[in-house]
N, C-alpha and C positions, 0 to 999 in steps of 0.2 A: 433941476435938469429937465430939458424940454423932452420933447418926445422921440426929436430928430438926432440928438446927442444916445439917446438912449440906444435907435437903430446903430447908430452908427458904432456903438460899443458893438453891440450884438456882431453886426456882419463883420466889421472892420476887426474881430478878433484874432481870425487866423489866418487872417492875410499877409502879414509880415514873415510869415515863414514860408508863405509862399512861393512871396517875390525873391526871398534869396537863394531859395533849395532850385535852382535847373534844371540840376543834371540828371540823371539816370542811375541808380542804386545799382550794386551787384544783383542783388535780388528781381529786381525790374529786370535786366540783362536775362537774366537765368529764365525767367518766367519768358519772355515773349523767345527764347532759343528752345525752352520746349515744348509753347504753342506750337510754332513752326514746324517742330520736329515731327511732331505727331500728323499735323496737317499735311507734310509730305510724303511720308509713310504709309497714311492710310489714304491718298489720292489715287495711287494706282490700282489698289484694291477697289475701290469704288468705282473706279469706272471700269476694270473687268468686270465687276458684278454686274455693273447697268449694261452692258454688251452684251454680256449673259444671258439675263433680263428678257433684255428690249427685244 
């Protein structure tokens, strides 16, 4: 096996599950709905304080 067969084992491993997985997990869902969550919550907080502040 040449050396170009070799890379192409190497990278080309986990790419088939890749290309068929799309979608978005409950988990994924969950995770960026309590990013958010937090990020809105403590928005208004932060800019009383910089008002405060400033």
């Amino acid at each position: 096996m040449n050396s170009q067969n070799e890379m192409a084992s190497y990278f080309g491993a986990g790419q088939e599950q890749l290309s068929t997985e799309q979608s978005f997990t409950t988990e994924d869902v969950l995770w960026a709905v309590g990013i958010w969550s937090v990020i809105l919550t403590l928005s208004p907080v932060i800019v009383f304080y910089m008002l405060m502040v400033a």
